[in-house]
C-alpha positions as CSV (number, residue, x, y, z in Angstrom):
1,X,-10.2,-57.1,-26.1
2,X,-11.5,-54.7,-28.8
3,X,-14.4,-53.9,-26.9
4,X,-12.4,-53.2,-23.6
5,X,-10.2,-50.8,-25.6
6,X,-12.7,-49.0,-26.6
7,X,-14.8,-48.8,-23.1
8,X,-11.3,-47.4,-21.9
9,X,-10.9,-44.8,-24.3
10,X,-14.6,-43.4,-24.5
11,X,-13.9,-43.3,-20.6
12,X,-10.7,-41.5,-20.9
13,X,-12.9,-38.8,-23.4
14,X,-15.3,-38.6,-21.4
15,X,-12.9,-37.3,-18.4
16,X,-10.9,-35.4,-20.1
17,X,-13.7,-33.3,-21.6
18,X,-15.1,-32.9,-17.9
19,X,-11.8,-31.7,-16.9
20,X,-12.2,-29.2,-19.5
21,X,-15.6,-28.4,-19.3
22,X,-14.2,-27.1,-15.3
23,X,-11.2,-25.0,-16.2
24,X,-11.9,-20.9,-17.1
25,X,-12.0,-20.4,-20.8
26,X,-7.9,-19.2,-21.5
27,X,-7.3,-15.6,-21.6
28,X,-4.7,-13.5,-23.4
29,X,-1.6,-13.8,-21.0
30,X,-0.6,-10.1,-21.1
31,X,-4.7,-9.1,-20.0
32,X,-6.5,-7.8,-16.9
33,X,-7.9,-11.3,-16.6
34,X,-4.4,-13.3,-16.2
35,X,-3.3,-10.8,-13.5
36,X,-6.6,-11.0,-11.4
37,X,-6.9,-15.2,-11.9
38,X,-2.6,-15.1,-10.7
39,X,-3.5,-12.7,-7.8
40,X,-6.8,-14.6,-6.9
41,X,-4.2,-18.0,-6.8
42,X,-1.8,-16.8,-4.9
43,X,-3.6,-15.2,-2.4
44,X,-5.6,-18.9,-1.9
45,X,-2.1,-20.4,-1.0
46,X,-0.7,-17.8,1.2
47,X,-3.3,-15.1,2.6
48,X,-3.8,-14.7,6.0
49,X,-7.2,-14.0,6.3
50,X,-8.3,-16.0,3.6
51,X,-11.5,-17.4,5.4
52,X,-12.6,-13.3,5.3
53,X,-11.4,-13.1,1.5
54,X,-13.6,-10.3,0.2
55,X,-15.7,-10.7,-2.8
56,X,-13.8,-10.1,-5.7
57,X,-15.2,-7.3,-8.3
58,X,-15.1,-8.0,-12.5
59,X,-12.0,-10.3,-13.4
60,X,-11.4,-7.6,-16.4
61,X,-11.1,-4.3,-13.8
62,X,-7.5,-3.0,-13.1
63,X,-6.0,-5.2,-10.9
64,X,-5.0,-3.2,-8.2
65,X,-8.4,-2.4,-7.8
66,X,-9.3,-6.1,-8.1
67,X,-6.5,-6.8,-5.3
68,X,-8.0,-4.2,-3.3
69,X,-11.8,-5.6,-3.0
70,X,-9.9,-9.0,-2.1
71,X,-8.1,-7.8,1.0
72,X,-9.5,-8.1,4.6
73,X,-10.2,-4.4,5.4
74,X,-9.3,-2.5,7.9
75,X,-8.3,-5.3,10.0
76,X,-5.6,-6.1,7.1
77,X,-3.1,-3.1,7.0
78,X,-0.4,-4.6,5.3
79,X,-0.7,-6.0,1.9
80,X,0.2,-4.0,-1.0
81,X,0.6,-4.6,-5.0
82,X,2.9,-2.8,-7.2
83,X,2.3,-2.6,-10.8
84,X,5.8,-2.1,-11.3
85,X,8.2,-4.2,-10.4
86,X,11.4,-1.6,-10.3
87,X,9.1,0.2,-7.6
88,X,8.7,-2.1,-5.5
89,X,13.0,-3.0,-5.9
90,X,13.4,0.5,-5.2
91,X,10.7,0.2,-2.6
92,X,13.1,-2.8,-0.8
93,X,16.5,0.1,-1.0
94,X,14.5,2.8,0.7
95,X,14.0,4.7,-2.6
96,X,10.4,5.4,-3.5
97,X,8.7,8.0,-5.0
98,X,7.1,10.7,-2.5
99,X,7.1,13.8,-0.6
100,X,8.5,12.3,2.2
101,X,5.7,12.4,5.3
102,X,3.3,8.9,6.5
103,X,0.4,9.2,7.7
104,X,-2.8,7.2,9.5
105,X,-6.0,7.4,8.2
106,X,-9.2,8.0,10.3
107,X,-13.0,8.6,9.5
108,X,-13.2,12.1,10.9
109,X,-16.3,10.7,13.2
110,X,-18.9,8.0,13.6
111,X,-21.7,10.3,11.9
112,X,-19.2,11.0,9.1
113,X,-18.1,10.2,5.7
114,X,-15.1,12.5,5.9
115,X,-11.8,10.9,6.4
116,X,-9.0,12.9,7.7
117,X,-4.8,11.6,7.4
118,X,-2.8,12.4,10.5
119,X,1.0,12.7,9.9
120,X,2.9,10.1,11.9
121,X,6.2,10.6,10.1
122,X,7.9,13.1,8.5
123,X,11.8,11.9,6.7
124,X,14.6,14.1,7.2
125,X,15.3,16.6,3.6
126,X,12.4,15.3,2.4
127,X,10.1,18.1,0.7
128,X,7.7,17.8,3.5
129,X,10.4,18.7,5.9
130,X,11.1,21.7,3.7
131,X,7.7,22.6,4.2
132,X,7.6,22.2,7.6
133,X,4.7,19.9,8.2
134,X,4.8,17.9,11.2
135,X,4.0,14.8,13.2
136,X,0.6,15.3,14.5
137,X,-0.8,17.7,11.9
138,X,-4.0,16.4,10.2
139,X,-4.7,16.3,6.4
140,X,-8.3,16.7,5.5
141,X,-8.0,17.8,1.5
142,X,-6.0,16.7,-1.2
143,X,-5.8,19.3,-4.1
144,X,-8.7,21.0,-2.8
145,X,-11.0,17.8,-2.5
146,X,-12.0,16.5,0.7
147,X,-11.2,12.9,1.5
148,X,-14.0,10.9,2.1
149,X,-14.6,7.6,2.7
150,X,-15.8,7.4,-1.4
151,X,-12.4,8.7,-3.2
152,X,-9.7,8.7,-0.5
153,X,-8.0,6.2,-2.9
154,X,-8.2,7.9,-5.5
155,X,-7.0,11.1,-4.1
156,X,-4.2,9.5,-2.3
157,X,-3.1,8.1,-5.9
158,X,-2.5,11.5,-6.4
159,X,0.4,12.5,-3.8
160,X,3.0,10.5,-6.2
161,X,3.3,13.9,-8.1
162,X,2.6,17.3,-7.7
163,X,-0.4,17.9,-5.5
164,X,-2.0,20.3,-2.4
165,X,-2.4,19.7,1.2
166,X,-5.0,21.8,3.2
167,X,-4.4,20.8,6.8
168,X,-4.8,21.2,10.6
169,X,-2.6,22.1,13.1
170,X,-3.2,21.6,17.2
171,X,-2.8,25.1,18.8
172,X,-2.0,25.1,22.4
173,X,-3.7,28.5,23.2
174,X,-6.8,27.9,21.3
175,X,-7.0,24.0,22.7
176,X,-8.2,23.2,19.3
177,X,-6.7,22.3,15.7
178,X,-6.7,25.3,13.9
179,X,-6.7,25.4,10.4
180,X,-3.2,26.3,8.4
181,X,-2.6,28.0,4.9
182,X,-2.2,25.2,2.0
183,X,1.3,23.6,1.1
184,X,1.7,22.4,-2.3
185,X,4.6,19.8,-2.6
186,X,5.9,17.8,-5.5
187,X,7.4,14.0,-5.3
188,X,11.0,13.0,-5.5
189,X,13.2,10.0,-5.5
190,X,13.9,10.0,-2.0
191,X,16.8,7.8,-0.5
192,X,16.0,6.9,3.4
193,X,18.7,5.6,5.8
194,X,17.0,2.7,7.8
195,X,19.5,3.4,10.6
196,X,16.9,6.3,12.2
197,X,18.6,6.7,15.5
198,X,21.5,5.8,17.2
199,X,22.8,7.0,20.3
200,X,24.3,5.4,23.9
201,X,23.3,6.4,27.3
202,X,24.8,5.7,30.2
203,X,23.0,5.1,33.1
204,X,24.0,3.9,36.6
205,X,27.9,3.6,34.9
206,X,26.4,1.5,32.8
207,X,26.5,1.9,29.4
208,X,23.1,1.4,27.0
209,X,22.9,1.9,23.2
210,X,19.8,2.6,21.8
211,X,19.4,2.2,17.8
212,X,16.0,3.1,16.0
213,X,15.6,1.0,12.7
214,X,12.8,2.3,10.6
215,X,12.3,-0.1,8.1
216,X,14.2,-3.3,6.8
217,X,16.0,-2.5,3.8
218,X,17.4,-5.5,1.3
219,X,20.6,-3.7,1.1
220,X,22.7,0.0,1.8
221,X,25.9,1.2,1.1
222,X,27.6,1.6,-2.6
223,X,24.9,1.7,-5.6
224,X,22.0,1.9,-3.2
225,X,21.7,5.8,-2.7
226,X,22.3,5.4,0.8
């Protein structure tokens, strides 16, 4: 009986110091290395393209970085971290942090490194509107620096504050995008209605209401700046 006992618990050592022999060596909870392992989890459980998961970079870099070389690029145009969880709350209201215009990115052309932002949306008293940028017009340099294909995320971490556009506007006459003089804009805390559009047309006596929501917000009205 002695003997079995002990058969059982060398057994039981011997499996729990394989379990631990498998697990990553613990890390301080508050470090680089505990966002990047929760990131890396989670996305195994709910990513969409987790078959093309890319391969991740050091588990000590900054995580968004790290979150970045895990995404499915281009084809993935969606995901997004934020470091700070009030943003992304604010994010959720229509409140964020910005000058107020969206944009598409493009490599300028196939023999190119240069990558060029077109302006998709400008938001009403935003200080883009102010400067009277508009849909269509085509961002090639962000305080002075052309965006490339190398540091357009870095540059575009610049727009949250202060920063230059040189850009491109199409000109009917010349048939061509001509170039325009710089705008310099600065950030704001900027409160959008989702409720874009609404209007009614009627049609044949018949009566049609057209509503253009721009983006789901969690809620509006009293305390949410909108």
């Amino acid at each position: 009986m002695k003997f079995t006992k002990s058969l059982l618990l060398i057994s039981l050592m011997l499996f729990t110091f394989s379990c631990r022999e498998d697990e990553p060596p613990a890390v301080d909870p508050g470090s680089n290395e505990a966002v990047n392992r929760w990131i890396s989890d989670v996305m195994e459980q709910v990513y969409y393209w987790l078959d093309d998961l890319g391969t991740p970079i050091a588990e000590n870099s900054n995580p968004e970085d790290y979150f970045e070389s895990l995404l499915f690029r281009p084809t993935d145009r969606f995901s997004a971290i934020y470091p700070d969880y009030q943003e992304l709350i604010n994010s959720l209201n229509g409140v964020n942090l910005e000058a107020g215009y969206e944009f598409i990115l493009y490599r300028e052309n196939q023999s190119s490194n240069n990558v060029i932002a077109e302006i998709s949306y400008i938001k009403k008293n935003s200080p883009a509107a102010n400067a009277e940028l508009r849909r269509g017009d085509v961002i090639n340099k962000i305080n002075g620096t052309q965006l490339t294909v190398d540091n357009f995320r870095e540059l575009l971490g610049e727009i949250d504050g202060t920063h230059t556009l040189s850009f491109l506007r199409f000109d009917e006459e010349a048939q061509g995008f001509v170039a325009q003089n710089d705008v310099t804009l600065t950030a704001v805390q900027l409160a959008e209605n989702p409720n874009f559009l609404d209007t009614v047309y009627t049609i044949n006596n018949e009566k049609i209401g057209y509503v253009v929501y721009h983006f789901f917000c969690s809620r509006t009205g009293a305390g949410s700046g909108l």
